[in-house]
C-alpha positions as CSV (number, residue, x, y, z in Angstrom):
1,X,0.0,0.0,0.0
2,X,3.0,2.3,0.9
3,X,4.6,1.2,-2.5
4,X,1.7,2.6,-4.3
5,X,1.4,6.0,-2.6
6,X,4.7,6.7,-3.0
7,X,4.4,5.7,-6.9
8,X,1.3,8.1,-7.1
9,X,3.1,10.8,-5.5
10,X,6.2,10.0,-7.9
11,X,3.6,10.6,-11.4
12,X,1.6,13.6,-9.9
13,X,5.6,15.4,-9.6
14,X,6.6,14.4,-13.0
15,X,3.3,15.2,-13.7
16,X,3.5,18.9,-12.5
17,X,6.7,19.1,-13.8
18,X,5.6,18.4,-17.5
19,X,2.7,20.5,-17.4
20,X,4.7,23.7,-15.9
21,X,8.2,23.2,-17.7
22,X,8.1,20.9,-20.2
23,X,4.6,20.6,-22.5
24,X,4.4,24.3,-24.0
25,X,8.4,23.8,-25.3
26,X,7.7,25.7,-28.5
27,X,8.7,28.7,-28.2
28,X,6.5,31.8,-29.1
29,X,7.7,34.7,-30.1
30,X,6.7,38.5,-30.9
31,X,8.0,41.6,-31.4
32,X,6.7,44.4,-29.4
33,X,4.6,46.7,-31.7
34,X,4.3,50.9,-31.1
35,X,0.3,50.1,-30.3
36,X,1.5,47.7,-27.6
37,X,1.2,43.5,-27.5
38,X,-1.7,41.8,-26.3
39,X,-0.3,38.5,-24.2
40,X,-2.9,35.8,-22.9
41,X,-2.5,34.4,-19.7
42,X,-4.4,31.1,-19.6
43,X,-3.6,27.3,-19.0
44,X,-0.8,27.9,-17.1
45,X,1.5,29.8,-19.7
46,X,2.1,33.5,-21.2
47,X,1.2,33.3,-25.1
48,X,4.0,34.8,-26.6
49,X,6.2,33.8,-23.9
50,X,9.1,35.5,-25.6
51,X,9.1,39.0,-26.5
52,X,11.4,41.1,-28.1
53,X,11.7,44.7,-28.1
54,X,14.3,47.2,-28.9
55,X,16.5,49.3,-26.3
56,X,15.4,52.5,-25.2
57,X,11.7,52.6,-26.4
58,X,8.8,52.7,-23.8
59,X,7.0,49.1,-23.6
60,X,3.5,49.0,-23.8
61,X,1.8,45.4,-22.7
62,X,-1.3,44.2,-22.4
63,X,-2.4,41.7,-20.3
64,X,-4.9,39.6,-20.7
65,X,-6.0,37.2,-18.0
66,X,-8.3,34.1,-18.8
67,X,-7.0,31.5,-15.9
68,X,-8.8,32.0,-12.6
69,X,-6.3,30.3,-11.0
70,X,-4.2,32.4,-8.2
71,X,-1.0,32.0,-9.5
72,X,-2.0,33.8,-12.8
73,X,-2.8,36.7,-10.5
74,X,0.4,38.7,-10.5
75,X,2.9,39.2,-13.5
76,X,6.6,40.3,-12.4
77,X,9.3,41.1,-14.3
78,X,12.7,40.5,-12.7
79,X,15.5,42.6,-13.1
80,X,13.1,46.0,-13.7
81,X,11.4,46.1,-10.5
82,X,7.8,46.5,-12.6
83,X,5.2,44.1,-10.9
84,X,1.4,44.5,-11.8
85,X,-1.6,42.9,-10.0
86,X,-3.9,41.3,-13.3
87,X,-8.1,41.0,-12.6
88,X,-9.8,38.3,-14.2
89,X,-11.4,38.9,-17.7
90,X,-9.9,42.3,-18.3
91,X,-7.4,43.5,-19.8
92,X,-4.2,45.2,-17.6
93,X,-1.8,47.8,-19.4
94,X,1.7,47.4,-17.8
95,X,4.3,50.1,-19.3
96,X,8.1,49.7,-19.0
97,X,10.0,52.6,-19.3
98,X,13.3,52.5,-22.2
99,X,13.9,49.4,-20.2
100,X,18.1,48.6,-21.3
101,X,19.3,46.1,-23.5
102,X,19.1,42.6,-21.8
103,X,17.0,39.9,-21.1
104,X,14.6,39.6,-18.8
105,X,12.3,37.1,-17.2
106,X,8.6,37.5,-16.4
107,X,6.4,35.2,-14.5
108,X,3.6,34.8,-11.8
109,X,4.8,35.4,-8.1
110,X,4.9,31.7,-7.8
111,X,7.2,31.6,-10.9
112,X,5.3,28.9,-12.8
113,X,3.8,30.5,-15.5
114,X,7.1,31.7,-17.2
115,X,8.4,34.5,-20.0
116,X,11.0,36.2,-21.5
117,X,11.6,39.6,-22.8
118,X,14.2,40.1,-24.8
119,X,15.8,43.9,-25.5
120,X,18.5,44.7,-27.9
């Protein structure tokens, strides 16, 4: 009985893992347009989760949330100190000011849902 707990504990990680990490592996990606980019947060990912932008031009992205799910609740972006709070079923602007020429990752506070924004 032990055995089989600890095998169903074993596929629910692997299981999480996949879902999180490893399912969505191809890569989206868009360039940031002057009228901003609209990016969907549902079923646990960022759609484009990889964005690229040029140096020194304000960022203007639109967020819009379609998972109810708590993690999806908060998008950060490390390395800019920009963090926005996102309601459900609307649409949140989130500006970044002539961020420099890196790249930078954005995620949930729970860093599951994952992104990338890419500025040269």
């Amino acid at each position: 009985m032990t055995l089989l707990i600890n095998l169903a504990g074993l596929l629910l990680m692997v299981g999480i893992v996949w879902w999180f990490w490893l399912s969505k592996s191809t890569t989206q990606s868009q360039n940031v347009s002057d009228q901003g980019t609209t990016i969907v947060v549902a079923d646990g990912v960022y759609s484009p989760a990889t964005l690229r932008a040029k140096a020194g031009e304000t960022l203007t992205l639109h967020f819009d949330r379609r998972d109810p799910s708590p993690c999806a609740e908060q998008v950060v972006f490390h390395g800019l100190d920009v963090s926005e709070f996102l309601e459900t079923g609307t649409i949140t602007t989130v500006t970044l000011n002539n961020p420099p020429a890196g790249e930078y990752r954005f995620t949930c506070q729970m860093q599951m849902y994952q992104g990338r924004l890419i500025v040269s």
